[in-house]
C-alpha positions as CSV (number, residue, x, y, z in Angstrom):
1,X,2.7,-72.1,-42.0
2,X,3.7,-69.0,-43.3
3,X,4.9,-69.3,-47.6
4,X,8.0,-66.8,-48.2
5,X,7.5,-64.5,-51.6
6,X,10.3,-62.8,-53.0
7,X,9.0,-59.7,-55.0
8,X,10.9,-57.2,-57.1
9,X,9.3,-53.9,-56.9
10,X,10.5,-50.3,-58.2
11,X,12.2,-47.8,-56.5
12,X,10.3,-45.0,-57.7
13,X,13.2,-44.0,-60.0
14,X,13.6,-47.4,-61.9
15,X,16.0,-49.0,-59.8
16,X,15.2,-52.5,-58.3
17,X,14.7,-53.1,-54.7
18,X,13.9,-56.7,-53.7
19,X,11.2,-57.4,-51.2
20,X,10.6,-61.0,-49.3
21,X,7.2,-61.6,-47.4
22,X,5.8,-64.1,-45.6
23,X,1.8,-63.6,-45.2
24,X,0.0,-65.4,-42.4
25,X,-3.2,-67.5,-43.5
26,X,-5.1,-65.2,-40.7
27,X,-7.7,-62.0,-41.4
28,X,-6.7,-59.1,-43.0
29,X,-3.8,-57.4,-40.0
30,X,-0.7,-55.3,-39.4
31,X,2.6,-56.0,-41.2
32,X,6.5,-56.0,-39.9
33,X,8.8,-54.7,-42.2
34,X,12.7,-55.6,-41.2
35,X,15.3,-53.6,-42.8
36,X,18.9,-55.8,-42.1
37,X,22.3,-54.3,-41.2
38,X,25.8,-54.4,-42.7
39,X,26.0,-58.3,-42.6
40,X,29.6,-58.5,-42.3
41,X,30.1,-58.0,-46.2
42,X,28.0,-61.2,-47.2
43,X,25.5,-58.6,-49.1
44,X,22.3,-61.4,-48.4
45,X,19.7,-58.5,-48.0
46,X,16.6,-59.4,-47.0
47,X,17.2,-62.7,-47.7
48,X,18.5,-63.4,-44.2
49,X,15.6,-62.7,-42.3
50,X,14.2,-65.9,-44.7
51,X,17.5,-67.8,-44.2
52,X,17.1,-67.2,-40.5
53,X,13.6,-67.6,-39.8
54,X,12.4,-64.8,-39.3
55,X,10.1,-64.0,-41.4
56,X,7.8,-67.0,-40.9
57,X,8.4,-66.8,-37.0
58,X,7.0,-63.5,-37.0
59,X,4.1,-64.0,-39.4
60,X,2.8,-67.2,-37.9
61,X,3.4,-66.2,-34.4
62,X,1.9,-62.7,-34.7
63,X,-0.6,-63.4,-37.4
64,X,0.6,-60.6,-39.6
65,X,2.7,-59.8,-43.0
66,X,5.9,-59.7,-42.1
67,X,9.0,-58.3,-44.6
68,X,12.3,-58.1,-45.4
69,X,13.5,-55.3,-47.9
70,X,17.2,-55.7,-49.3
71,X,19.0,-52.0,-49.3
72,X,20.6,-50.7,-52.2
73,X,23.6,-52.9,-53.0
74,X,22.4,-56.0,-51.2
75,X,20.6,-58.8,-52.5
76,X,19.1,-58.0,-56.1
77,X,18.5,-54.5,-54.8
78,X,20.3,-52.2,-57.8
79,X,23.0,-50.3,-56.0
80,X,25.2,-48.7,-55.2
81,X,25.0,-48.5,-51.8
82,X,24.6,-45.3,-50.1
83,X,25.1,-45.6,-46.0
84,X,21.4,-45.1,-45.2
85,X,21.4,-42.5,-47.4
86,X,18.5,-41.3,-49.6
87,X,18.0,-43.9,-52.2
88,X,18.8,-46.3,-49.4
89,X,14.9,-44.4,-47.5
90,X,13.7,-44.2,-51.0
91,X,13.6,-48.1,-51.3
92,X,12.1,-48.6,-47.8
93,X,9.3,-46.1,-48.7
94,X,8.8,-47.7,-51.8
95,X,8.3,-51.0,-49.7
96,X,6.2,-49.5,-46.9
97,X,4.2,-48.5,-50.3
98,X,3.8,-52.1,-51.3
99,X,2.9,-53.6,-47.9
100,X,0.4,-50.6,-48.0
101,X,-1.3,-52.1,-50.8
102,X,-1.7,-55.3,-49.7
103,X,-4.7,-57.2,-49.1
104,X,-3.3,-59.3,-45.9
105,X,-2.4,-55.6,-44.8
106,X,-4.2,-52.9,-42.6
107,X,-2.3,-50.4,-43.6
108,X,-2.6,-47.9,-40.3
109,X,-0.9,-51.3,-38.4
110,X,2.4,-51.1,-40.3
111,X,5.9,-51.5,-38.2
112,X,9.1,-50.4,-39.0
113,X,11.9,-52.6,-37.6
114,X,15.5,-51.3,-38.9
115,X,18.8,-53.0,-37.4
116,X,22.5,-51.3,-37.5
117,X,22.7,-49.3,-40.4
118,X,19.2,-50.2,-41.0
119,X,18.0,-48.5,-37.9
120,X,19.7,-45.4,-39.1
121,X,18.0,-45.4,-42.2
122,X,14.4,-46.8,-40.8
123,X,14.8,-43.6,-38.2
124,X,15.2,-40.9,-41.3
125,X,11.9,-42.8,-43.4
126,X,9.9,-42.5,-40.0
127,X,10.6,-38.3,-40.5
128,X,9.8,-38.9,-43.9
129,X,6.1,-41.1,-43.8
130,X,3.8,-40.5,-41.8
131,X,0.9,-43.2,-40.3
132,X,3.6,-45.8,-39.1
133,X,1.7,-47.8,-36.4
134,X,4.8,-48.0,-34.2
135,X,9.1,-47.9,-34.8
136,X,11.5,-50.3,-34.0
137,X,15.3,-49.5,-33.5
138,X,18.7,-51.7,-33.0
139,X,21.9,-50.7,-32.7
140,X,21.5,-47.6,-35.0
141,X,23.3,-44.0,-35.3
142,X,21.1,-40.9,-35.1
143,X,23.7,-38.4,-35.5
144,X,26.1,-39.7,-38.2
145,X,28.9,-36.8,-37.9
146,X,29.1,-37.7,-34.0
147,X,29.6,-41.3,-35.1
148,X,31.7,-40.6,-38.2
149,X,34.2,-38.6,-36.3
150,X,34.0,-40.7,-32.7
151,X,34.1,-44.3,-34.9
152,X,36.7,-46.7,-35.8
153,X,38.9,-46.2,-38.9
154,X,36.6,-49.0,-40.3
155,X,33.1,-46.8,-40.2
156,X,34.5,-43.8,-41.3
157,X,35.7,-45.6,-44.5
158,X,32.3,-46.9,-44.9
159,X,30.8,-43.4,-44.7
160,X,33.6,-41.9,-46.9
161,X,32.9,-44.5,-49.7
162,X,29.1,-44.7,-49.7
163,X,27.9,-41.0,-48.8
164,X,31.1,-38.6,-48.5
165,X,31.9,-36.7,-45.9
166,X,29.7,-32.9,-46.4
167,X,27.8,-31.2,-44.4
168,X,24.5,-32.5,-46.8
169,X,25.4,-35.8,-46.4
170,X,25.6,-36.1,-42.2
171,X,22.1,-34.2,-42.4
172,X,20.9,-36.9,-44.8
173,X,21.1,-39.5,-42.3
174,X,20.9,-37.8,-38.7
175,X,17.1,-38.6,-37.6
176,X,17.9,-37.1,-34.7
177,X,18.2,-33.6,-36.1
178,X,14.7,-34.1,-37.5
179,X,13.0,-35.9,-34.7
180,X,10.2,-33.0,-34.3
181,X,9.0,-34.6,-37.5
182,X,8.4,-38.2,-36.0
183,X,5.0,-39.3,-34.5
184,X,5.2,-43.2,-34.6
185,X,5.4,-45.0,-31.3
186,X,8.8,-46.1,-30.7
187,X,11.2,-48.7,-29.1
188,X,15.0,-47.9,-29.0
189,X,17.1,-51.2,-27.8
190,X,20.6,-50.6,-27.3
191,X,23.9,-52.5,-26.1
192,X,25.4,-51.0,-23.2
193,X,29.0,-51.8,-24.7
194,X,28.3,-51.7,-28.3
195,X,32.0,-50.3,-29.5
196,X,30.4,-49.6,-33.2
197,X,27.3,-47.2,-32.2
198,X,27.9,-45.6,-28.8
199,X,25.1,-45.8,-26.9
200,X,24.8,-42.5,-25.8
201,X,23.4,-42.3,-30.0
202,X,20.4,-44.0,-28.4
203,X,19.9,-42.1,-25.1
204,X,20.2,-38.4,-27.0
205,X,17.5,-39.9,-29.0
206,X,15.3,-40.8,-26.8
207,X,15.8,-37.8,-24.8
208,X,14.8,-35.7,-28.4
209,X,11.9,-38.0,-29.5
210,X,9.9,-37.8,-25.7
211,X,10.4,-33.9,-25.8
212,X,8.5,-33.5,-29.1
213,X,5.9,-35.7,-27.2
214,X,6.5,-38.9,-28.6
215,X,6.0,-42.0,-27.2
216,X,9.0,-43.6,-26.5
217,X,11.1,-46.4,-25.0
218,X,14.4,-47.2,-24.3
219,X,16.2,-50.2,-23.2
220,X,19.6,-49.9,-22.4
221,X,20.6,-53.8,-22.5
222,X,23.5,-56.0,-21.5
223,X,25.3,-56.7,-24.8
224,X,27.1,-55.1,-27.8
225,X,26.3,-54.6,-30.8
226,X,24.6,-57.6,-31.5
227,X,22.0,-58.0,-29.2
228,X,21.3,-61.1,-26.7
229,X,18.8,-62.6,-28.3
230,X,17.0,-63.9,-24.8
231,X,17.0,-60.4,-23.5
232,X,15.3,-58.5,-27.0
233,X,12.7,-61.8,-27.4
234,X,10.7,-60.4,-23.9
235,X,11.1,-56.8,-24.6
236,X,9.6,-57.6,-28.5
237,X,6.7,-60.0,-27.5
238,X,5.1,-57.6,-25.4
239,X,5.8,-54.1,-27.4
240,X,4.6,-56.3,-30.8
241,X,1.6,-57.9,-29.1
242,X,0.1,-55.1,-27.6
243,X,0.6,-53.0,-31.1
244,X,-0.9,-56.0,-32.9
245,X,-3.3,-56.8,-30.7
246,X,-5.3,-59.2,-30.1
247,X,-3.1,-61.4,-32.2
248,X,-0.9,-64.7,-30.9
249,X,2.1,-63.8,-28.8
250,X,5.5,-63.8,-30.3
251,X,7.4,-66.8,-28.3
């Protein structure tokens, strides 16, 4: 069984960012690192990929470190929050750093798994870092003017208050107007009727990523914004496995 650590590491710039990790009792391999969405207000951070399970399911079952960062404002993080924005990729990099270091870790098998608002952020840091192993995305924005001025009353008040509304401040968290600078493998999953991040976000994405000769998948899948958990647990276990390989299965 997998033992949960919380960490506090530094942001590069004095700020806190909290880290969790769960570090299987297997030889030195790959790491996960999950960076959570808006969780309706409750501000857990990372701390609900421990609450949930997470964490130790993916450790144990894939035989590799797997962690949870908490974004600016969430958690013991230091805020404030900035809508994916870049203290928001500083504190991921900062945590890709740590995992990097690592003696459980193989640092040229680290993933990047970013959900919601997390996903937009995760997408910016993988133009950002190179030597990712492979990209995970959920639900995410990768174009945040097209969102801002397509979304509901309650996103755009989000953006206004957390990152403002210029010009710089769209290009600070649009991966997909930087996606010639991506190279990690990645796995876009999507809801079909997700009525927060159109999924047309997703598809333009995709479409941008395979041009610049990345490789790329897409799953277009029968939900909304949050995902059916029976239909991402297939599509996961056999992306993760292979990149992990020849580790357990995730079941």
């Amino acid at each position: 069984m997998s033992a949960v650590t919380q960490h506090i590491i530094d942001r590069g710039d004095g700020a806190r960012v909290e880290l969790f990790q769960a570090r299987p009792s297997a030889p030195k391999n790959g790491a996960i690192l999950f960076v959570h969405g808006n969780q309706g207000g409750l501000l857990l951070g990372g701390k609900e990929a421990v609450d949930d399970g997470s964490l130790v399911r993916f450790s144990s079952r894939l035989g590799v470190t797997a962690a949870a960062i908490s974004q600016p404002g969430f958690g013991a993080s230091d805020g404030p929050a900035d809508f994916c924005g870049p203290t928001t990729q500083q504190a991921i990099i900062a945590a890709l750093a740590f995992l990097k270091q690592q003696p459980s870790v193989d640092p040229a098998r680290i993933v990047l798994y970013g959900n919601s608002r997390g996903a937009v952020a995760s997408a910016m840091v993988a133009t950002k870092v190179q030597g990712l192993r492979a990209l995970i995305l959920t639900g995410g924005v990768y174009d945040l003017r097209d969102a801002y001025e397509s979304g509901s009353r309650g996103l755009q008040q989000a953006i206004q208050k957390e990152a403002g509304v210029s010009n710089e401040s769209f290009l600070d968290r649009s991966a997909l107007h930087y996606s010639h600078r991506i190279r990690a493998e990645t796995l876009l999953l999507h809801g079909k009727y997700d009525d927060r991040a159109s999924v047309d976000q997703a598809e333009r994405f995709s479409e941008a990523l395979a041009q610049v000769g990345v490789s790329v998948r897409f799953y277009a899948l029968e939900g909304g914004h949050r995902l059916p958990r029976e239909q991402v647990t297939p599509i996961l276990r056999e992306f993760l496995t292979r990149i992990f390989a020849p580790v357990a299965t995730l079941h």
